[in-house]
C-alpha positions in Angstrom: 130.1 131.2 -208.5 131.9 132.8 -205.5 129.8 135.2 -203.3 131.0 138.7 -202.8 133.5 138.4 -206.2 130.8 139.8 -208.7 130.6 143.5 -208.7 126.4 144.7 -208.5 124.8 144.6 -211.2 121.5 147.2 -211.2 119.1 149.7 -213.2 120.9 153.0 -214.3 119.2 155.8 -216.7 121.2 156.5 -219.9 121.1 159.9 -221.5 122.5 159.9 -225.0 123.7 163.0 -227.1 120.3 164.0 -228.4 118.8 163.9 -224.6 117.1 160.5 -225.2 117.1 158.7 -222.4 116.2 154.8 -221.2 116.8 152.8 -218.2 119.0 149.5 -218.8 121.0 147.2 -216.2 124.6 147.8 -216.1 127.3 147.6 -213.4 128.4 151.2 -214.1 128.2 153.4 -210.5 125.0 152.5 -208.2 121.7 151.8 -208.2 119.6 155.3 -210.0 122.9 157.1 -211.4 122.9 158.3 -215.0 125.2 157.6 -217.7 125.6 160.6 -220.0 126.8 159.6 -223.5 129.4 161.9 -225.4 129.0 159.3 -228.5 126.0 156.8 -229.8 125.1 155.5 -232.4 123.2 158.2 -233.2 126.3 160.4 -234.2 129.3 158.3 -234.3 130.5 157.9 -237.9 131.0 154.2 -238.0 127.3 153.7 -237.5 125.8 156.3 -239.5 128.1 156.2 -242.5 130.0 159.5 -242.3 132.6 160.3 -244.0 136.8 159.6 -242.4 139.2 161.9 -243.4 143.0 161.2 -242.7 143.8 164.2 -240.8 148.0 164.8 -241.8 149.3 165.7 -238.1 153.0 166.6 -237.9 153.6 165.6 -241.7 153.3 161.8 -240.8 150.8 160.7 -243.3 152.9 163.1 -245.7 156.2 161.4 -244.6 154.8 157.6 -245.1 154.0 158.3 -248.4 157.5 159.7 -249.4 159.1 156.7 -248.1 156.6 154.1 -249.1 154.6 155.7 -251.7 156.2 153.6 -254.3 155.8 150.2 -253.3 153.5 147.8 -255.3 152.6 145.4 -253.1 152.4 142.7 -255.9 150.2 144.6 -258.2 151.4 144.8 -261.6 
């Protein structure tokens, strides 16, 4: 490996949304900082199973259908 390429690698404290916190090694700021989390696991949808909703913005979900609503796709 070449010296001085690598950027520092070192402890930081990580606060997530429900003000848990635990120290891990990361090359994020410098030595002590603290990473505050706006999603974690803990709330994000794709890890605790809620629910999507297509949200319609400017009639573009509304538009797609119109024009392609129709279509099969092979099914018979």
């Amino acid at each position: 490996m070449k010296p001085g390429i690598h950027p520092q690698y070192h402890m930081i404290k990580v606060v997530m949304t429900d003000k848990t916190e635990f120290f891990t090694r990361s090359t994020y700021g410098s030595p002590g900082d603290t990473l505050n989390l706006d999603i974690d696991p803990t709330t994000h949808p794709a890890w605790t199973g809620g629910s999507q909703q297509l949200l319609d913005r400017g009639g573009r979900l509304s538009r797609f259908n119109s024009r392609f609503g129709g279509l099969s796709f092979g099914k018979k």
